[in-house]
N, C-alpha and C positions, 0 to 999 in steps of 0.2 A: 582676297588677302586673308591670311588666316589671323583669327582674333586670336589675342591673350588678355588674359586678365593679370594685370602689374598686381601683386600682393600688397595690400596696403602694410600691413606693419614693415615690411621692406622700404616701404617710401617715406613712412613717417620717420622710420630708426635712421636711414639715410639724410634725411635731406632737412628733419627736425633735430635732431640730437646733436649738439655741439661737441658729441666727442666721436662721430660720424660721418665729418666733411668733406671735400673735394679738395683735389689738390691745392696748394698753397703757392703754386708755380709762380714768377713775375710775369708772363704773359695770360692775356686774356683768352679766359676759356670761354668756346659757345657752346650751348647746350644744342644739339636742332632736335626738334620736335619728332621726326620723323624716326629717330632712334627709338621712340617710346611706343609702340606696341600697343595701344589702348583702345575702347571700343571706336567704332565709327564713327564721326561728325563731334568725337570729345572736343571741347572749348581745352584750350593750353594756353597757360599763360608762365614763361619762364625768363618774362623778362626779369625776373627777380635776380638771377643765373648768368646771364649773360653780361658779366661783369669780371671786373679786373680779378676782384676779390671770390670769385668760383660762388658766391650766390650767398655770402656771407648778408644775413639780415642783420642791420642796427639794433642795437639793445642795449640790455644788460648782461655781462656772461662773469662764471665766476671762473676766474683765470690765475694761475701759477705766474709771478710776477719775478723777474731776474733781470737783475738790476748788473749789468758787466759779466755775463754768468753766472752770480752769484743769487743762489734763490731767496728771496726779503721775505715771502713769503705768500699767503692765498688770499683773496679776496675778489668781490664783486666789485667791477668796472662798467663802465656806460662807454658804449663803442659807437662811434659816429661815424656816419657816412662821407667821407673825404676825396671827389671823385668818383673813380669805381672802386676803391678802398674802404677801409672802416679804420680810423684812425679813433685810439684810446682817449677820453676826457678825464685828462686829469688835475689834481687839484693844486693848491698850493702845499697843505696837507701831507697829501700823495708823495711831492717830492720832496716837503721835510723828511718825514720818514723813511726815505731813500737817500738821506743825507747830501741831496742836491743843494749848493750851497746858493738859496733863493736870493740871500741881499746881495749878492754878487750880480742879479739880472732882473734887475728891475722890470724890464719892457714885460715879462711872465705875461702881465693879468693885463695886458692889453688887446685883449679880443672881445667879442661884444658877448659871449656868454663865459661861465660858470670855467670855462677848459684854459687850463693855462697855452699859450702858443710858445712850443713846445721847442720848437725850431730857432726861436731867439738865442739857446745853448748852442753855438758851434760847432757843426758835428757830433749833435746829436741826433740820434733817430731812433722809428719803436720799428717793431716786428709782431705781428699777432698771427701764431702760428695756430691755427684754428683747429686743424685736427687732434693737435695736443692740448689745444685751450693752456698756452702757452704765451703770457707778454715779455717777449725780451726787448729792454732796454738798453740800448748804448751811449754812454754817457762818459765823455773825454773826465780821465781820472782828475784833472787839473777842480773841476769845477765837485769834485764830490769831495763830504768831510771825513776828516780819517779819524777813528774809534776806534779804540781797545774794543775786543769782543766783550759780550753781553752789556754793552755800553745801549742806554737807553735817555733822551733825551726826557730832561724834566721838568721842561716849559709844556710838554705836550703830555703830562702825566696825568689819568684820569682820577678827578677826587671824588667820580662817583655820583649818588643822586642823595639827595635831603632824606634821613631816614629817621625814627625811631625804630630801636633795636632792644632785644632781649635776650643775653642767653639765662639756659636756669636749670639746676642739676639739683635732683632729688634721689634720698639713698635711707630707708629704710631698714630696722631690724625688728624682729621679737623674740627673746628668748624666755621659752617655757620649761622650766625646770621641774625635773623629774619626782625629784625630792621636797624638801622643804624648803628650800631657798626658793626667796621670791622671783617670779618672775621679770624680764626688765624688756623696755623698747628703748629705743634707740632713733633719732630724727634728725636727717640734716639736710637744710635746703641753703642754695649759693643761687644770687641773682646777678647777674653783670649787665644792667641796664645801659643803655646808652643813645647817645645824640649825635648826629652826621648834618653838619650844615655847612654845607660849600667844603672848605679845605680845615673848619674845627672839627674835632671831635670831643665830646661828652664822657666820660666812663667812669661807672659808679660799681664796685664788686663789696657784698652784703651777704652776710650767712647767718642762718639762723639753726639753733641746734636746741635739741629737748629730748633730755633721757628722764630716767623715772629718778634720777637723784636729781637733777638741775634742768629746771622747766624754762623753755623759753629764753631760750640768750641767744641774744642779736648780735652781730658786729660789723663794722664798718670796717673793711681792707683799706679801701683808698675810693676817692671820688676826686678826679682830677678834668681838664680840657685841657686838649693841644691841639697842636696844627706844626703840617710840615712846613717850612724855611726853604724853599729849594735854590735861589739863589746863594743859601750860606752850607748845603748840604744839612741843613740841620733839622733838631726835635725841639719844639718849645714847648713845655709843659708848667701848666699852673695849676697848684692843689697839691695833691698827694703824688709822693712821687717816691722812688729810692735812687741815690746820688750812684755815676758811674764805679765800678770794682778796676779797674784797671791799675791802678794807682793805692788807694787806700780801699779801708773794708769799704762797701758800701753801707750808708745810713739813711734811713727813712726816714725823711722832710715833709712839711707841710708848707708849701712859699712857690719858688721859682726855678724855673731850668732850661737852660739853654743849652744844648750837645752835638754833637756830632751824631749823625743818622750815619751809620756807616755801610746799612743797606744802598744808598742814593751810588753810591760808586759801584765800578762794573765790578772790580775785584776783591768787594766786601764779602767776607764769608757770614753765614748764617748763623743767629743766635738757634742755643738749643735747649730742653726742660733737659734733666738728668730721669736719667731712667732708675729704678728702686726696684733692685732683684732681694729675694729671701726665701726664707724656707719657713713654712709656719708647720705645727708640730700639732695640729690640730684644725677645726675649723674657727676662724676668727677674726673680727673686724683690726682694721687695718688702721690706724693716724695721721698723717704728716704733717708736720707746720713748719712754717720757714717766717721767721725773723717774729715767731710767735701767734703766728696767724696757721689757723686748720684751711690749708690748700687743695684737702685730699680725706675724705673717709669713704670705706667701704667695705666690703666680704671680700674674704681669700679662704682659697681650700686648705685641707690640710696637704703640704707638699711645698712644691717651689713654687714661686710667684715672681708676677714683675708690672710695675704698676707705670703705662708708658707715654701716660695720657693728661699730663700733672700739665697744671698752670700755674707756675710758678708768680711771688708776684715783684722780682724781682730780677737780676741779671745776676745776683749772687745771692750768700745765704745758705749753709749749712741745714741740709734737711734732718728733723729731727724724725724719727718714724717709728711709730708704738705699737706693738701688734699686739692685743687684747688678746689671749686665747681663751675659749668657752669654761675651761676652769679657774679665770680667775687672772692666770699667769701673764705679766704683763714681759714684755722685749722692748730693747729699745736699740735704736740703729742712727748711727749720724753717716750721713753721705753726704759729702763736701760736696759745694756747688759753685764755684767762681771759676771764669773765663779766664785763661791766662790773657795777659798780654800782649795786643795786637803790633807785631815789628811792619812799621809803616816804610810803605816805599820812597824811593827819595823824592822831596821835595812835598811829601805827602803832611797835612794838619790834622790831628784829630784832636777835641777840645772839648769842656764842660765847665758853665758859670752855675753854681748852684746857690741859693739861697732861701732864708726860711728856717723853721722851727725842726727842733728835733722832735719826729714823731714817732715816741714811743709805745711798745704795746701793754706795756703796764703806765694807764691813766695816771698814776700818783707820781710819776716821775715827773718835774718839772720841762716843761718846754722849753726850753733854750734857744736862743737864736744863734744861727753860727752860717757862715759860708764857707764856701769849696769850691778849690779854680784848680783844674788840671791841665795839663798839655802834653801832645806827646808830638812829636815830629823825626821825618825820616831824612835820616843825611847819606852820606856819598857812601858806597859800597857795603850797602847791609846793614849801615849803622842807626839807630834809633836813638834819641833823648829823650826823656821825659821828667816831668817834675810837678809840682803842686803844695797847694794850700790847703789849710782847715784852720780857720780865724773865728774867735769866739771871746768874749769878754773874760772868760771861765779856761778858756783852753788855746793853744796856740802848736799847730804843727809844720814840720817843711820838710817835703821830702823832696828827692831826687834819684834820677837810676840810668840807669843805660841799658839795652841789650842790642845784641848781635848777632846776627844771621851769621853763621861759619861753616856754611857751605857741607862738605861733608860731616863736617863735626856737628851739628845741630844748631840748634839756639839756645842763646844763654843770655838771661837779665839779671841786673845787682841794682838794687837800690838801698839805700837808709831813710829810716825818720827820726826824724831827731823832734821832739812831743815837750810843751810844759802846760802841766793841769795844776786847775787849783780847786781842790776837792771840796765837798760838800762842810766840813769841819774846820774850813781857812786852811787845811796844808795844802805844801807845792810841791810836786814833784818835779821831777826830770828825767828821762830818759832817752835812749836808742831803740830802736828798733832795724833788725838788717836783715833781706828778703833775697832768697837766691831759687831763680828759675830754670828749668833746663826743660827742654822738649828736643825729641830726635826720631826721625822717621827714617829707617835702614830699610828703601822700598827692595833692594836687592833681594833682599832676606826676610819681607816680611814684620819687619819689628817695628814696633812703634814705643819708645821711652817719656814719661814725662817724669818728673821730677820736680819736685816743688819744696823747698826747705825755709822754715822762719822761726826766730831766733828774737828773742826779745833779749838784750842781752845785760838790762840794768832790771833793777825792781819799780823803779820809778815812772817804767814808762806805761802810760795810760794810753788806749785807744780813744777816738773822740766817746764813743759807745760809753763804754767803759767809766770814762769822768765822769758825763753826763748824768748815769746811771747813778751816780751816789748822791744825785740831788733827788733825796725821797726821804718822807720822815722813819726816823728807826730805823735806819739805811747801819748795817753791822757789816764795818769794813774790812775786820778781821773773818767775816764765813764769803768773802767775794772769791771766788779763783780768777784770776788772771793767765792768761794762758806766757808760759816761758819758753818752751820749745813745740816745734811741731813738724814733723817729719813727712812727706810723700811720697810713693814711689810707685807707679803705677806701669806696671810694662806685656804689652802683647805681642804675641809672635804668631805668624802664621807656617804651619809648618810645610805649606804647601799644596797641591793639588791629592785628595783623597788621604791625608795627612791629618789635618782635623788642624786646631790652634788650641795655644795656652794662651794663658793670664794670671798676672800677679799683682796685686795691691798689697800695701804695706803702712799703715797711719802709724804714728807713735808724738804721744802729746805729753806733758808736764806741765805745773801751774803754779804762781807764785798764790804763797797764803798758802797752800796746801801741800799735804805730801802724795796727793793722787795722781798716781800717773796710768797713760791708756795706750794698752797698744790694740791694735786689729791687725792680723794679715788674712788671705785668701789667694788660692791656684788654683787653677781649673782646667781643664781639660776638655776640647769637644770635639767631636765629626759628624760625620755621616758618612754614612757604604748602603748606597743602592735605592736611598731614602728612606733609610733609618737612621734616627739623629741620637745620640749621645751623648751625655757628659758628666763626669766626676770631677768632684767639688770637696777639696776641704777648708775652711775656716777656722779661725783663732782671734777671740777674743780676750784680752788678760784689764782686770782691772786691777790696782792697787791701793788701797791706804792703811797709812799709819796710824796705828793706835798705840794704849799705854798697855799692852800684850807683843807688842812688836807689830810690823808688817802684816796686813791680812790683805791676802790676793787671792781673785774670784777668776776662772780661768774657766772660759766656756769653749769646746771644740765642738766642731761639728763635721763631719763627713757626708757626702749625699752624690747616690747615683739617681739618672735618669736616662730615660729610654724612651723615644716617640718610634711607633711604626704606622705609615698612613694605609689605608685602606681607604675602596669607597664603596659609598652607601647610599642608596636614593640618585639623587642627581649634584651630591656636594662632595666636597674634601674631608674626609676623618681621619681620626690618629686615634692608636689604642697606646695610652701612655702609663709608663709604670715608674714607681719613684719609690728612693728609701734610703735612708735616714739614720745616721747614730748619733749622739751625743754626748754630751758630758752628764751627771748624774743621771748612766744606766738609760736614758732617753733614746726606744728606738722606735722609726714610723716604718711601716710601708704603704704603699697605695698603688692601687689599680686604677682606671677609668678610660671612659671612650668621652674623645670630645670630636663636632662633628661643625663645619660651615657648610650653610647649604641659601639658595635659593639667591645666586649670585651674592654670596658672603651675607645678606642681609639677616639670616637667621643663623645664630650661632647659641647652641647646647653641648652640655658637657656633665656626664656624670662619673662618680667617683666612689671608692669605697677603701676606706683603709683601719691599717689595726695596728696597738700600738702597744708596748710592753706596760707595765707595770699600772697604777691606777688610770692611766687614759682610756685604755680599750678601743673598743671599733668606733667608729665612726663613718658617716658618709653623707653625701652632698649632691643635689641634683639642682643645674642651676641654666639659663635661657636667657637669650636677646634678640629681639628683630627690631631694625633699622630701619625705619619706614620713611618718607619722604615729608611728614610732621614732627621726627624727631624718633628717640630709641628709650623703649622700654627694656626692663629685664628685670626676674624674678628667680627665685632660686629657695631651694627649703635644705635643708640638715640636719643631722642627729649628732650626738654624742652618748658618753655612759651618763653623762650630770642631765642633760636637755635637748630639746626639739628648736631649731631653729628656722624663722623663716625671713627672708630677704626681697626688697622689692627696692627697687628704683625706676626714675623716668628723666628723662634731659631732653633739647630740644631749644630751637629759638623761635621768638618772633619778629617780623620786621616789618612795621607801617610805614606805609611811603604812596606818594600819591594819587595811585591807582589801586590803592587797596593796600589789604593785609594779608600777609603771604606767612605763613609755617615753616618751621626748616629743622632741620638736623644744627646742632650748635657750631654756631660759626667761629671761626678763627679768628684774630684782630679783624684780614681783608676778607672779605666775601665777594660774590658774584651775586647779582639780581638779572637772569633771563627770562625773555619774553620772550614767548610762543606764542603769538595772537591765538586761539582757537584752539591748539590744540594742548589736549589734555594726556596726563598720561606716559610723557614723551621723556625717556632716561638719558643719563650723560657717562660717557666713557669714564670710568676711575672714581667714579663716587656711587657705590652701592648704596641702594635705595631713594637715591633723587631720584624727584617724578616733579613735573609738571601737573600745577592743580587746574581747578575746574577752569579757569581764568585764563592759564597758559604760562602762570610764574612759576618758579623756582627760585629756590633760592643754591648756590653748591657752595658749598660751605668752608673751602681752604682753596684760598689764591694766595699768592705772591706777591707784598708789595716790592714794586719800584722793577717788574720782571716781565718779562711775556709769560701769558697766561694764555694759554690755549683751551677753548670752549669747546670740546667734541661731544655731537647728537649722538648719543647711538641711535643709529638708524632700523636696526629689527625692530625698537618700538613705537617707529612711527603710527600713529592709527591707519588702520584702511581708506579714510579719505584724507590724508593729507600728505603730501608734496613738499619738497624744500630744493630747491639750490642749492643754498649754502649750507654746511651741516657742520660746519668748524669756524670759530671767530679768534681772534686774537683781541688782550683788553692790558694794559699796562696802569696799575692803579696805586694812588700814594698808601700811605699806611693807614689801615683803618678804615679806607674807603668801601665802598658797597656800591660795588660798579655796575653800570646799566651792560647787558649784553641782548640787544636786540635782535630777533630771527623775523626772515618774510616769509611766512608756510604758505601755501596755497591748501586751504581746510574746504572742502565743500566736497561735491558730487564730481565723478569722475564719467565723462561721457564719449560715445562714439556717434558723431553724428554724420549723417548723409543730409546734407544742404544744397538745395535747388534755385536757383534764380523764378523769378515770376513766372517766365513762360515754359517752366517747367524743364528744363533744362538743367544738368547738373552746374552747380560752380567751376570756373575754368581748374584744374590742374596747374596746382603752381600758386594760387590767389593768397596773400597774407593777410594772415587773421589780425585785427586793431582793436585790443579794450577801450569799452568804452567806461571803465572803471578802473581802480586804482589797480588790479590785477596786470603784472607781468606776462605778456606771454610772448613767444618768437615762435608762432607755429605758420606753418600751409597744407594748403589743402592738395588733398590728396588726388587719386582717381577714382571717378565715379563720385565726385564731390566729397569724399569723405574726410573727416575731421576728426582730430582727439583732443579732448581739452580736460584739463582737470584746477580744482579749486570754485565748479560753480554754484551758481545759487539754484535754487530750486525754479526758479525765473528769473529770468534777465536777459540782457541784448547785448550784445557786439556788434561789430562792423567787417567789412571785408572790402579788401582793397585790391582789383583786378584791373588786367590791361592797360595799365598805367596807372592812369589818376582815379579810375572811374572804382565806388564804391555803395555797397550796398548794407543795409541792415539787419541780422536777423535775432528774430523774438524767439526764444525758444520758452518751453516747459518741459520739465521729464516729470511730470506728476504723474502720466497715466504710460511711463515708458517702462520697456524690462531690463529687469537688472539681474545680471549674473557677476559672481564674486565681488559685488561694489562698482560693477560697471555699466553704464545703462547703455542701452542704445534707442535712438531717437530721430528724427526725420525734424529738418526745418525749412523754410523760404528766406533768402536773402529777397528784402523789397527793396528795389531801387529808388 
């Protein structure tokens, strides 16, 4: 008879790899021996094979899970031997999160292990189609729960692990002047410490700033603890806090709050920071503050900017934004920030009890105590009401409103307040206030309309803010502006496919006590052809007041084109971009520069050179950042005709928790904490520059509360000895939480072994391998005894289970074995 030799990686890929199985038929297949081709007097053992399930080994497999057809999604399952089947172990768990309605079937968890009996549901049954590592479940619709999509249960919302937490942004300057004027630095550091214990959270935000005029000043944003309500959908917050916008301005408290989380529902839309586009006319540090507080400092070139990375510290709040240029010249910019109003679906609650002190950012103001009760509720066909309080010893307000979903027409809100204050001096006021919203999305066409107008329409009418504010000594009630009118109009159009889109804004504001009035407009224009992007931009700024000369209006225009084309270079994305500039008093910029992302986005530089009419002159900037998986540096230097400029910052978190302390890239409210046992090094899809440390942590720094959060390994950077199954997890976590995501790597020595029995004989053909350690494995052995295993120690033992019951042990070492690319091979004895 003529010999072959059966190729072992053909036997192992075959008959080891769960995505390489045998048919899945209902009748029982036999394996016979004598189809196999192998040396003479080889030992076979296939009773493993000679089963219903075509030779399926019990384990654990990670398997695509479809619940009615419909895919729930991936995960590692423990498959049990049922018969000649392998029937799924599943949990109670398991079939919450398959919306099995479990108090419906009590008998579940009446079997003697860990596996729900699964068969107590009615025609139900599973499927484990093995070749596709595929569980379909059939589950009579009667007994499953019915959910709106992205509906996620909040009984089973992960709050995470016990942490301390840090984030912390540092942003440096020096300016070395040329001339005589003194040189200046510049310093700002922000700390957002905080506390993760069970379902509270801790959060303290603290900045600290030091130029060469004003050394050393600290301040306190807010230090508040909450915890999510999931039974009432809600935020309870104690300490510092800022009252919902929905309704009235928002006001920053020091007390209590109870709200609506309107994340916890399936079809809550997402809060968002506002993005701060401009054009700086030189190189120069940047400002923002919102409700008085510095949210934001840093370097901008000279040219457009857009700054997209702001943490706001509130839901509303008008950003004010200063843009310091190197000569001196200061800008300033207000970009509205409030959320319109949410039009609730029928039968829908959204709600807010606030209570506490009025916490202002000038110290001398008196703390006032005052509450706030909102409501807003959805009635039958589109309709919304809403209404609210602001009660105060000092100040008394009621408002009320309605809006209207109308269908093709848009949406449209109306409400009034009706306000009496009693000012710092014993006067009383009285007034109206009346508020008209509009939003409309023409998806046919691309357009999208908002519209926002308010109307203060008596003099008397005081904001709670506003009252509050004249309790301060030397408080001069005649220099307060009040705002009287204020105007909105914000509209975009997309003009189509290879079209490009416009934009228009439009602000116009007036104020009682004053004769100042402000408008801003801005249009723009952008595309791309071929991937080259551009856009032209004009802007209008008009300021007005009255003086005893008449009327003096300061009227700033601005025009500005730009131009990206990408190129590449090295192994990254660049763009050679050029930009320029006219404005009002004779102001004109241009600028050149290549800016460049490389090294999977985590290094990004950008240099620049530009020239400018009249006393400005040239200028230019050369400026870097890399991303690393302890957080993100960047430095940057420039010139002008006045001085030499240089830039430096660093950001980055820490998170102690009970396996240690882990580094990170600065996290979002919710983070992730994953474990890799062992291995080091190991990247994640969509977050450039996470790496797993010495330890096997990470931290990835933006998830989603109250959402699927999907975890993906990239797998290119696995190390050379390590192994995983699983390489994607799913984690659903409350707000704020710092959720565990656990991986099982098999990290050791990757081996090829040929194992003999005692009397020198190979191991039968077919024999399955058994840890005798906490190691996974579903391997057999090959022909000619051969074996592959990966995840081992440098010593250690397993077991092998042959011709039924009968089993052997073997000791191995690969200390004195060869190794080619990470792979050793090695000889052992199974002892019986």
């Amino acid at each position: 008879m003529k010999r072959k030799q059966v190729l072992f990686v053909a036997l192992i890929s075959y008959y080891s790899s769960p995505l390489c199985a045998t048919s899945n038929s209902n009748e029982i297949i036999y394996f016979d021996p004598n189809f196999l081709e192998l040396n003479e007097g080889a030992d076979i053992d296939l009773s493993a094979f000679n089963t219903e399930n075509g030779g399926q080994l019990p384990g654990k497999y990670y398997v695509d899970v479809y619940v009615n057809s419909n895919l729930i999604g991936s995960r590692k399952i423990d498959f049990k031997r049922d018969g000649s089947k392998l029937k799924p172990c599943l949990s109670i768990q398991d079939l919450i999160e398959f919306n099995v309605k479990v108090s419906e079937y009590p008998d579940l968890m009446k079997l003697n292990d860990d596996c729900v009996n699964f068969s107590v549901i009615p025609s139900a049954k599973s499927e484990f189609d093995f070749n596709a590592q595929r569980l379909y479940l059939s589950i009579p619709q009667i007994a499953i729960l019915k959910h709106p999509d992205g509906y996620v249960n909040l009984s089973e919302i992960d709050n995470g692990v016990n942490a301390l937490l840090l984030n912390y942004s540092y942003s440096g300057s020096k300016y070395y002047a040329k001339k005589d004027n003194p040189s200046t630095t510049s310093n700002y550091l922000n700390f957002r410490p905080g506390v993760n214990l069970g379902s509270w959270r801790f959060r303290n935000y603290t900045t600290w700033s030091s130029t060469s005029e004003n050394k050393n000043k600290w301040n306190t944003v807010y230090t508040y603890v909450t915890r999510n309500i999931n039974q009432l959908k809600s935020q309870l917050t104690l300490g510092d806090g800022v009252s919902p916008s929905e309704i009235f301005d928002s006001i920053p408290f020091r007390g209590a709050q109870l709200a609506t989380d309107n994340e916890m529902y399936p079809t809550s839309l997402q809060g968002y920071a506002p993005t701060v586009k401009g054009i700086a006319q030189s190189n120069a540090q940047i400002t923002i503050r919102q409700n008085g507080y510095i949210i934001y400092q840093g370097e901008v070139a000279a040219g457009p900017y857009e700054i997209n990375d702001l943490y706001p510290t509130g839901s509303s709040g008008d950003l004010h934004v200063i843009l310091k240029e190197d000569n001196g010249h200061e800008q300033y910019q207000i970009v509205p920030f409030a959320s319109l109003p949410v039009l609730q679906r029928e039968g829908r609650l959204s709600y807010s009890a606030t209570m506490g002190q009025y916490r202002a950012y000038d110290n001398d103001i008196e703390k006032k105590v005052f509450s706030q009760f909102t409501v807003v509720y959805g009635l039958f066909k589109g309709l919304t009401v809403y209404g609210g309080s602001q009660l105060s010893n000092k100040y008394q307000s009621y408002s009320i409103g309605a809006g209207q979903n109308m269908g093709d027409f848009g949406a449209l809100s109306i409400d009034i307040t009706q306000a009496q204050s009693t000012l710092s001096d014993s006067t009383k006021k009285e007034g109206q206030s009346y508020r008209f919203r509009y939003n409309k999305n023409l998806n046919d066409i691309g357009t999208n309309i908002a519209l926002a107008g308010y109307r203060y329409s008596t003099k008397g009418f005081y904001s709670l803010a506003e009252a509050f504010d004249t309790y301060k000594d030397n408080y001069l009630f005649s220099s307060v502006e009040r705002r009287r009118n204020r105007g909105e109009v914000t509209i975009s159009q997309n003009l189509g496919e290879s079209y490009g889109s416009l934009s228009l804004t439009y602000v116009n504001e007036d104020y009682w006590n004053s004769e100042r009035k402000t408008q801003s407009a801005s249009i723009g224009y952008s595309n791309s052809i071929q991937g080259i992007s551009y856009g032209i931009n004009y802007s209008f700024n008009q300021n007005t007041n009255k003086s005893t000369y008449g009327n003096n209006r300061q009227n700033d225009h601005l025009f500005s084109l730009s131009v990206s084309m990408p190129f590449d270079i090295f192994d990254g994305n660049s763009n050679v971009n050029f930009n320029a500039s006219s404005g009002s008093r004779n102001t004109n910029n241009a600028s050149m520069g290549v800016s460049a992302s490389q090294l999977d986005n985590r290094l990004n530089w950008s240099m620049q050179q530009s020239i400018a009419n009249g006393e400005r002159g040239a200028s230019g900037n050369l400026n870097g950042s890399y991303k690393g998986s302890s957080g993100q540096v960047s430095v940057g230097s420039g010139y002008s005709k006045d001085s030499y400029n240089l830039y430096y910052g660093a950001n980055g978190s820490v998170a102690v928790h009970s396996n240690g302390i882990t580094l990170g890239q600065q996290l979002s409210e919710t983070a992730a904490l994953v474990d890799i046992p062992g291995a080091s090094d190991v990247s994640f899809s969509s977050h450039a520059g996470v790496k797993t440390n010495n330890s096997g942590y990470a931290l990835v720094p933006y998830v989603s509360p109250y959402r699927k959060n999907t975890i993906n390994i990239d797998t290119a950077t696995l190390p050379e000895n390590t192994e995983m199954d699983l390489t994607a997890q799913s984690v659903y976590p409350s707000r704020g939480a710092l959720v565990k995501v656990n991986y099982d790597a098999k990290v050791g020595y990757r081996a090829l072994m040929v194992v003999t029995m005692d009397d020198g004989r190979f191991v039968p053909f077919g024999a399955q391998v058994i840890s005798n350690s906490d190691k996974q494995w579903n391997q057999i052995v090959g022909d000619n005894g051969e074996l592959y295993l990966s995840g081992l120690d440098e010593k250690g033992e397993f077991s092998i289970k042959y011709n039924g019951n009968k089993q052997c042990i073997v000791r191995y070492s690969l200390t004195n074995s060869s190794n080619y690319l990470g792979l050793y091979k090695s000889k052992a004895v199974c002892q019986s």
